[in-house]
N, C-alpha and C positions, 0 to 999 in steps of 0.2 A: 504494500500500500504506500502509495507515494503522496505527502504532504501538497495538499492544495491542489494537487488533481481531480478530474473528475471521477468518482468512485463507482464501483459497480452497485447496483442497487442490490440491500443486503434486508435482512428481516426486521432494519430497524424501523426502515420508512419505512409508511403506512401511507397509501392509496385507498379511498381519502383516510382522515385519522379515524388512529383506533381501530382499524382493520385489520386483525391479522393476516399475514398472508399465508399461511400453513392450512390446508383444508381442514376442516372442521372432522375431527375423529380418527385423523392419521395417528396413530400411536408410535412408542420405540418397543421394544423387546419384552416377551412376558415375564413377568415377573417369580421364574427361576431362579437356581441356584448361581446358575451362570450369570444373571443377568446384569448386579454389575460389573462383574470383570466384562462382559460384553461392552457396559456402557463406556467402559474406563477406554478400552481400545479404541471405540469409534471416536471421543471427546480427543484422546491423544492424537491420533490421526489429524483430526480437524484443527487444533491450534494447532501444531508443529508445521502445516501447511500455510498457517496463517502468517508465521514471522518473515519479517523483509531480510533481503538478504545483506543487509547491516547488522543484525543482530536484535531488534528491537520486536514490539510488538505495540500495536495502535488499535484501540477503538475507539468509534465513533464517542464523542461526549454530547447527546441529543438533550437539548436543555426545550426552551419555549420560544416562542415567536416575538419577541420582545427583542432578541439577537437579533433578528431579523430585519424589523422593524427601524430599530436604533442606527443599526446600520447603516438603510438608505436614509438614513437624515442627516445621519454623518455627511454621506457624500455631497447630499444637496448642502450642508451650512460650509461645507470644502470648494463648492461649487464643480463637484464632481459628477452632475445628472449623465445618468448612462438609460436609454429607455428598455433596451434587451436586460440590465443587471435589475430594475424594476421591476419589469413583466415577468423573468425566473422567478424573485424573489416573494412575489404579489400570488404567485400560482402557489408556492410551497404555504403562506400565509392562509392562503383560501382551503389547502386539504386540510389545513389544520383545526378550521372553523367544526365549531359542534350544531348540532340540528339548532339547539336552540336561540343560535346566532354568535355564541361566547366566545370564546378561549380560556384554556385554565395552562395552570403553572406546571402539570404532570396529567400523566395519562389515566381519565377517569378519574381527575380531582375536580374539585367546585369551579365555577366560573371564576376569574378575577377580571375585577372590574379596570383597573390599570394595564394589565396588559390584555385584554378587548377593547382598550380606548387605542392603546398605541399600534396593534392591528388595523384597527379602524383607521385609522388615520394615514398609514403606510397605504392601505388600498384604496383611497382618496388621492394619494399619488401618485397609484399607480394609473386612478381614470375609473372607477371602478364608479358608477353614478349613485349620488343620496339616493333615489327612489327604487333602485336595486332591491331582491326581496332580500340578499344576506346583509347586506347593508342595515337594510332597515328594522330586519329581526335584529341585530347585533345594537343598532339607535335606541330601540324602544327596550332592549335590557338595561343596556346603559344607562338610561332618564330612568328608568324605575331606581337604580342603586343611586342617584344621587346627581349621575352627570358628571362631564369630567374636572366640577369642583372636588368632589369626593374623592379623585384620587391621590395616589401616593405624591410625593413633592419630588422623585425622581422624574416622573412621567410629566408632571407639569413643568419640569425645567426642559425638558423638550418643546415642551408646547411654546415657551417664550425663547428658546434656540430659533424658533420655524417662525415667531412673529404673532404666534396665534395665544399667549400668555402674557400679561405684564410681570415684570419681575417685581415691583410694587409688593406681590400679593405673593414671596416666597421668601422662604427664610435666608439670613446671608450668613456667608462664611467669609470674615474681610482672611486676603491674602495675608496680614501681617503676623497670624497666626504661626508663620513659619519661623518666627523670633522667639517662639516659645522654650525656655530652657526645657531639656526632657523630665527635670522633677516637678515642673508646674502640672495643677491640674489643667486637661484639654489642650496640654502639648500634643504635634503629630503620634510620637511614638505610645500617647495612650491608647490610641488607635490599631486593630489588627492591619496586617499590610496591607490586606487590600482593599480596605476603607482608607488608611492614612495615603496611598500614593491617591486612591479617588478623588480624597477630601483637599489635596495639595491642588492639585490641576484644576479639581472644578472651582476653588477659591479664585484662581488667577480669572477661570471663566468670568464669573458673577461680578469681578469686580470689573469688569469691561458693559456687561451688560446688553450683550449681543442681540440684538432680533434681526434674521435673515431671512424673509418671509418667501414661500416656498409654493404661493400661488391661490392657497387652497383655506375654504373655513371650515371651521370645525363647530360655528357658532350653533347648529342644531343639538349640540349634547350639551349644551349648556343649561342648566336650568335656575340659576339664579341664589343658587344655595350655597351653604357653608364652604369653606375651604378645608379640603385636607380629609384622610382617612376619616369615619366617622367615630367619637369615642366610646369605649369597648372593652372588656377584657382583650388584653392581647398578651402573651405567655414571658418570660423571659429567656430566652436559651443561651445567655453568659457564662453560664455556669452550670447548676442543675437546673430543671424544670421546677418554676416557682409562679402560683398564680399571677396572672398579670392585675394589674390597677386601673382604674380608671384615670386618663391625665389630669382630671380637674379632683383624683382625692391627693395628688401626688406635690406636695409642698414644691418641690426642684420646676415642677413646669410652672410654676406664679415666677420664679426666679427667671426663666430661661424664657419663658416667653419676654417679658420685663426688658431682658437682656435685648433680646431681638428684635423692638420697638427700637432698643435704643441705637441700632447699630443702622437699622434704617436710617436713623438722621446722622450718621458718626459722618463726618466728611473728611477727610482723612488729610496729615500735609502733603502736597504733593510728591515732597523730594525721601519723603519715607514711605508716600506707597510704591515711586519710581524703583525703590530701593528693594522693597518686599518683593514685589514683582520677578526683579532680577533673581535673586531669592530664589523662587521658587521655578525659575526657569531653570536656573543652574543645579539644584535637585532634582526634577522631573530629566533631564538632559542626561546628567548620570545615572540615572537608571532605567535607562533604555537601554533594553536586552541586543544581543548581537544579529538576534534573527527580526528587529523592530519594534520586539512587542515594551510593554509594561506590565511586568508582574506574571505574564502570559495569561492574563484574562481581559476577558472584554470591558470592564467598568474602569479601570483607568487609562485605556488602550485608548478608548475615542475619546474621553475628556482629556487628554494629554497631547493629542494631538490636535485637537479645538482651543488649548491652552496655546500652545507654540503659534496658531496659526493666527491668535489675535495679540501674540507676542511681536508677529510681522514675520514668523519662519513663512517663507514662500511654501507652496507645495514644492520647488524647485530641491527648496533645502535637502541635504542629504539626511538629514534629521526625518522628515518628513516621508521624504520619499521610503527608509528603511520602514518606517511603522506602517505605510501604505502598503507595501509589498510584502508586510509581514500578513495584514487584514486577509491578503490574498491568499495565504496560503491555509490560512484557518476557513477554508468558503470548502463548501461540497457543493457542487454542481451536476446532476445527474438526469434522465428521461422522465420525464413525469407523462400520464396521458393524454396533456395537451400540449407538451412540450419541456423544453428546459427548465428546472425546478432549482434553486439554490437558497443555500441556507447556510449561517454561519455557526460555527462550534463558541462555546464561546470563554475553551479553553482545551489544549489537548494535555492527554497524560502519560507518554511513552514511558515513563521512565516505571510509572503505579504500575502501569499494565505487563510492563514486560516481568517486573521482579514480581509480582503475583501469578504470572505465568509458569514462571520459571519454578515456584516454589507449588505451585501444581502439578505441574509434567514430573519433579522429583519425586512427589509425594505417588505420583502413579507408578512409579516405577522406572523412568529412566534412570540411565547407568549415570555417574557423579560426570564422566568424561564424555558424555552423547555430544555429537555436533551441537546440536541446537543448541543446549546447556552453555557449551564455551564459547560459543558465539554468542549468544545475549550476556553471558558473564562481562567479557572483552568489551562488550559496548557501555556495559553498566559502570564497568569501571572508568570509562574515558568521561562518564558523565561527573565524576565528584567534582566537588567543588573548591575548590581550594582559596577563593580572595574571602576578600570585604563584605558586610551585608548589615542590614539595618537589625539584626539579632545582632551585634558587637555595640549596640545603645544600654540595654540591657545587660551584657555580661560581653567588655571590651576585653578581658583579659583571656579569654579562652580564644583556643586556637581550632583554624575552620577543619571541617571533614565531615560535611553533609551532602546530599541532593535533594535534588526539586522533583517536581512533579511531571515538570514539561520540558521539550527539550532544548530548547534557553529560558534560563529563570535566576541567574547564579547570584543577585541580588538578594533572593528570598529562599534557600536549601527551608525544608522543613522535616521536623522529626520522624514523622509516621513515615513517607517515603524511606528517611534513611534508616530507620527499623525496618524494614520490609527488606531492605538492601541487603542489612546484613544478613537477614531468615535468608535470602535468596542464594547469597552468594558462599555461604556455608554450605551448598548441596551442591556445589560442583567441585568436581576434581581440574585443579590445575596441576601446571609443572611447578617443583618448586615453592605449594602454595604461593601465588600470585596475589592472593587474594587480601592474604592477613592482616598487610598493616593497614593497606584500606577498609576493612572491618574494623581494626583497633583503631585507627583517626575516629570511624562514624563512631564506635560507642564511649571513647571519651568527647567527642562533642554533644553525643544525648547527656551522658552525665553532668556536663555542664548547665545543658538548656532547661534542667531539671527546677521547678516553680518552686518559690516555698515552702509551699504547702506539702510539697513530696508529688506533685501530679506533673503531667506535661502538658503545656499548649501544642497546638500546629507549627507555628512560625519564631515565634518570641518565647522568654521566660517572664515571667509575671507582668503579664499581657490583662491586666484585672481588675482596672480601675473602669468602673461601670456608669462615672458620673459623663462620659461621655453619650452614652446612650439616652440621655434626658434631654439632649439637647434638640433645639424642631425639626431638625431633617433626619434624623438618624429615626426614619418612619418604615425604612426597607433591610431588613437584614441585620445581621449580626455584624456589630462593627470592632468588636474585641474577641480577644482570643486567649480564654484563660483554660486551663488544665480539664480536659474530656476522658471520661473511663475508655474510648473505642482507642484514642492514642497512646496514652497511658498504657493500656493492657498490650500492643505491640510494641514499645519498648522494654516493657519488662521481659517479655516473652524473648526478645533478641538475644539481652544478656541472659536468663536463661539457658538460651541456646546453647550462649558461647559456653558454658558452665562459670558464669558469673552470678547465680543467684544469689549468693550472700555480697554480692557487694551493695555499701551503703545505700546508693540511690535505687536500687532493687527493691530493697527489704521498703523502705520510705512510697515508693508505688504500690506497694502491696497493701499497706497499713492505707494510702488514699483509696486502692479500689477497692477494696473491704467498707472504708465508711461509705462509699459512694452508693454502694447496691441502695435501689431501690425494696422499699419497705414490701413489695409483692416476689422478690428473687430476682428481678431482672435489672440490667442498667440501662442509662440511657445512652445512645449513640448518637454522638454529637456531626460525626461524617457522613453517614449510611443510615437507613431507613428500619429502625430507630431503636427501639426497644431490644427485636430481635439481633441487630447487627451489635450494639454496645455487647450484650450477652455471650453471644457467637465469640466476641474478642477476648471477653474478658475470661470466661474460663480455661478457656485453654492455657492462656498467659497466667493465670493463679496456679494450674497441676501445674506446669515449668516450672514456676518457681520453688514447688514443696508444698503448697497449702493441699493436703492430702483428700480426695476423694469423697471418704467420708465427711469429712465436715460442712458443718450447720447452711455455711453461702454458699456451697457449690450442690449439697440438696437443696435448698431454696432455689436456685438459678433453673435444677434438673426439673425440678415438679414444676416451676413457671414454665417450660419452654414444652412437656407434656400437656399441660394444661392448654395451652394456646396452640397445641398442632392440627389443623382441621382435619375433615371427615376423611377428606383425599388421601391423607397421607403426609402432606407438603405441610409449607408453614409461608404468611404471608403478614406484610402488616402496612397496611396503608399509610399513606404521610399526612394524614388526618392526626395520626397518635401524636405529633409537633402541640398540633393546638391543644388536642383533649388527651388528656393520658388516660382515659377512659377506653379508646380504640385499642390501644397497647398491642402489639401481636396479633392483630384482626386483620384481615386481607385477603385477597385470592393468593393462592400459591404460586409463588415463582420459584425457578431454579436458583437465584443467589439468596435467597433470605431462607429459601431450606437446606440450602449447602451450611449457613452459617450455622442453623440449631444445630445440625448435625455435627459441625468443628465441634462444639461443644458439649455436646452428649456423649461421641466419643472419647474427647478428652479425658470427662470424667467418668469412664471406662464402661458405658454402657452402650457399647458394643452386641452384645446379643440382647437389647433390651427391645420391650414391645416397639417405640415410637421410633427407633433407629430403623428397624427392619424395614416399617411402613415409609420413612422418611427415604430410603434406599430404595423403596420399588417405587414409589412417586417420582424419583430420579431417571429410573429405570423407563418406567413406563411412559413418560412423555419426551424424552429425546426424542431428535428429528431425526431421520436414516443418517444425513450427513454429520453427525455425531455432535450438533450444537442444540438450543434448548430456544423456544422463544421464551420474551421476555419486555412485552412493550411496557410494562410497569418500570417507573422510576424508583431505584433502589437508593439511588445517593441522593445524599443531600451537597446544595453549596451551605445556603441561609436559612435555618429550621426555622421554617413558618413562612417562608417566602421564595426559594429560590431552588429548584431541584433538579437534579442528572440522570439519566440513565447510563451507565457507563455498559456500552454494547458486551464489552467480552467480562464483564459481572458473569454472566450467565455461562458462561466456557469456564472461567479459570477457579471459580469457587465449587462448581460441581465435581471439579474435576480434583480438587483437595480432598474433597469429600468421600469420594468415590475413590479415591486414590487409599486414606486413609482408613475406611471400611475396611477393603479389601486384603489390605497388609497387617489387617489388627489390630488399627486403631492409632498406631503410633505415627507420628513426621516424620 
């Protein structure tokens, strides 16, 4: 698979959405003695087919139409109008529409009303007429939710990008912010990275105050109402899951509102916001990756390049032109029924995908020395990271030895990636151990990046001051990144591996995922979909370390994950469990969320138990002949409660752990 080509059409897209493509009652293999080592053989066949011959492996990262969307507005506020890069993109948009005129954020979730306003509005670009009936089914949802006052402050700062918004009526971020020492409250770095680099660029935006108007009104969804999401319980996912407040019982929003009245009228000296500006040029500048991007995702990608471009970077710039031809190569372009259909990732994960591959095909049985094995070894390794990054704010005196996620990122290495590194890179045989001290760099830099508390973030160490999330635009996503049981449990699980469980920061993760369990056995998973995948992580990473079988959390974790396996066999849990932790492990079954129960059930050695066996022919029995699984449900998460992935080869390289470690008895 070749990056930013056009790709062959695979089981992810759906004609129109939500379609399977798999006919209706094709099964895999009956549910014999044989039948998973049968499944084990066809899954191996099928990834080992899959990796490029660099060594890597890619899946599709299928998020929502709001990528899409965002996009073309990019180009039009670039002055980039393309009518064929519209009409593709306008088509993938339309398959994506539901009967009822919507768009939702995952497959067979709720409508959301912001990203159906910014569909809407993208097929207004594309020529698509008001009085259209999808149009107008998708109008008359919209004015019932409120209109596109009610939505999010991300989606209305589009609306005043295109002309069609006053900025008047949105919150501000002055650029001078970037003067913040790091121990102030509401410095950049209290920020997760990829809020802080968003929050830097779109600062520079806001304070120019761009309207670039793009032809078109939107003044039919307007209905005259309040601004802004409407208030609500709405969850915290900082930390644990904690009811959320209403903004008007919450003291900080009299404050912060307060604040952002007054910044409205702040008029700033000129020759200190001349100065901020540069500021923030000269930060956003340095950390543009080699292959153009920012952070390798899409929310600081287009505001950093909308930042430079009313900085006066021409499109000419070579600044410019590297993050343009980076956009390119994040596009899938493919056939659709009426034509060329394109759509944007809106981030890739070579590096996630390959070492979770890698530590599947082992777990099935390849030899330590298989081609495949030392060639994605060989590529993983040229991926570490060896400079500088905004985790040296946090903890300057340790020395680097992480990876990222994507394959330029070297600004932001993150822990879970380099835990998975090192699970990966422990099941291949090199010459000479090749491998070692690049394992020993990554787990003295997890040891480092280890929080106070004993837990781990994603990107940062004590990433956990929360007074940034009170402030008025922090309405979309999580914007910090404090210590999660699903990262936590694969770092401890690494060292482990290595036979470091008694080391300090080991034992210190153990004693955090221990308090962490939730009070029903299960935890929550701050990356993956949710309940079941925190779970899935964390017990296996507790037997690594010695917390032994029997005991009190890991039968808690066994009877929750029994308790919650459906009729079928499988185990499934909708991203509804984000809001309500009442859904908890409720879902149609898919192959990666019953791979994980299963990591976990065999961990803690139930192996020939009732809910394994059933879990193993539910495996069994729905593989496709070509030895892969469907899987249109999104499993990942980016932003719980807002923001969700399906990661295409979720459903290859977890089933195939599973099935790997069934069938050898349970062990990695």
């Amino acid at each position: 698979m070749t990056r930013g080509a056009v790709r062959p059409h695979d089981d992810g897209a759906r004609w129109p959405a939500g379609r399977p493509l798999r006919p209706a009652g094709q099964r895999g293999p009956s549910p014999d003695g044989n039948a998973a080592r049968a499944a084990l053989d066809r899954a191996v066949r099928h990834l080992t087919g899959l990796q490029d011959s660099a060594g890597w492996w890619q899946g599709e990262l299928e998020t929502n139409v709001t990528m899409d969307a965002e996009d073309l507005l990019l180009r039009e506020f670039l002055g980039l109008h393309d009518d064929e890069t519209i009409a593709a993109a306008a088509r993938w948009i339309r398959y994506q529409q539901r009967d009822d005129g919507t768009w939702a954020n995952f497959y067979g979730g709720p409508a959301d009303l912001s990203t159906t306003v910014e569909a809407y509005l993208a097929l207004r670009l594309a020529g698509d007429p008001v009085n259209a009936r999808h149009m107008a089914t998708a109008r008359s949802w919209i004015l019932e939710q409120g209109g596109v006052e009610a939505t999010r402050v991300f989606t209305r700062i589009w609306l005043a990008l295109s002309g069609l918004w006053s900025w008047d009526d949105l919150p501000v971020i002055p650029p001078e912010l970037i003067y913040l020492p790091s121990w102030f409250p509401l410095n950049i770095y209290d920020w997760g990275c990829w809020a802080r680099q968003t929050i830097v660029a779109l600062a520079v935006v806001q304070s120019f105050r761009p309207s670039r108007p793009i032809g078109i009104s939107i003044d039919e969804l307007k209905t005259g109402g309040r601004h802004g999401r409407a208030p609500g319980p709405r969850r915290s996912f900082d930390a644990r899951p904690l009811p959320g407040v209403r903004p008007s019982a919450d003291p900080w929003s009299y404050v912060f509102t307060a604040l952002d009245k007054t910044l409205h009228l702040y008029r700033p000296v000129k020759s200190i916001r001349r100065a901020a500006l540069r500021r923030c040029a000269e930060w956003i500048i340095t950390r543009q990756e080699r292959d153009g991007c920012w952070g390798g995702i899409q929310p600081p990608w287009v505001y950093s390049l909308m930042a430079l471009n009313l900085l006066g970077y021409e499109l000419e710039h070579p600044v410019m032109q590297r993050g343009l031809a980076g956009l390119n190569r994040f596009t899938i372009t493919e056939e659709g029924p009426a034509g060329p259909v394109r759509r944007l990732e809106a981030c890739q994960s070579p590096v996630w995908d390959t070492v979770l591959t890698m530590i599947g095909l082992a777990d099935a049985g390849l030899a330590p020395d298989h081609p495949a094995l030392v060639r994605a070894a060989r590529w993983v390794l040229g991926e570490e990271i060896c400079g500088p990054g905004d985790w040296q704010v946090r903890r300057p005196g340790l020395a680097p030895g992480g990876w990222a996620f994507e394959f330029d990122n070297d600004n932001y290495p993150d822990t879970d990636d380099t835990a998975e590194v090192v699970l990966a890179l422990r099941r291949v045989g090199f010459p000479a151990n090749d491998a070692k001290p690049a394992i020993e760099r990554g787990l003295r830099w997890l040891a480092g990046m280890q929080s106070k508390d004993g837990g781990w973030g994603a990107f940062d160490a004590d990433n956990t001051r929360a007074l940034v999330n009170k402030l008025p635009f922090c309405d979309f996503g999580a914007v910090i990144d404090p210590p999660s049981a699903d990262v936590t449990a694969h770092i401890v699980e690494a060292f482990a591996a290595e036979g470091q469980a008694d080391h300090p920061a080991v034992r210190r993760g153990v004693v955090w995922l221990l308090r962490a369990q939730e009070a029903d056995g299960s935890w929550f998973g701050r990356w993956g979909a949710n309940y079941i995948y925190g779970t899935g992580a964390v017990v296996p990473a507790l037997i690594a370390a010695g917390v032994r079988p029997s005991k009190p959390a890991i039968r808690r974790a066994v009877a929750w994950l029994e308790a919650h396996q459906n009729a079928d066999g499988g185990w499934g849990e909708d991203l509804r469990s984000y809001d309500d932790q009442a859904l908890a492990g409720q879902g149609t079954s898919t192959a990666s969320q019953t791979a994980w129960a299963l990591l976990a059930l065999l961990a803690a050695g139930e192996n020939d138990g009732a809910a394994t066996e059933r879990g193993i022919r539910w495996l069994a029995q729905t593989q496709r002949p070509d030895g892969s699984w469907d899987e249109p449900q999104y499993t990942g998460t980016g932003f719980p409660g807002d923001f969700y992935i399906n990661y295409h080869l979720y459903r290859l390289s977890f089933p195939l752990s599973a099935l790997g470690r069934y069938v050898s008895g349970g062990s990695a």
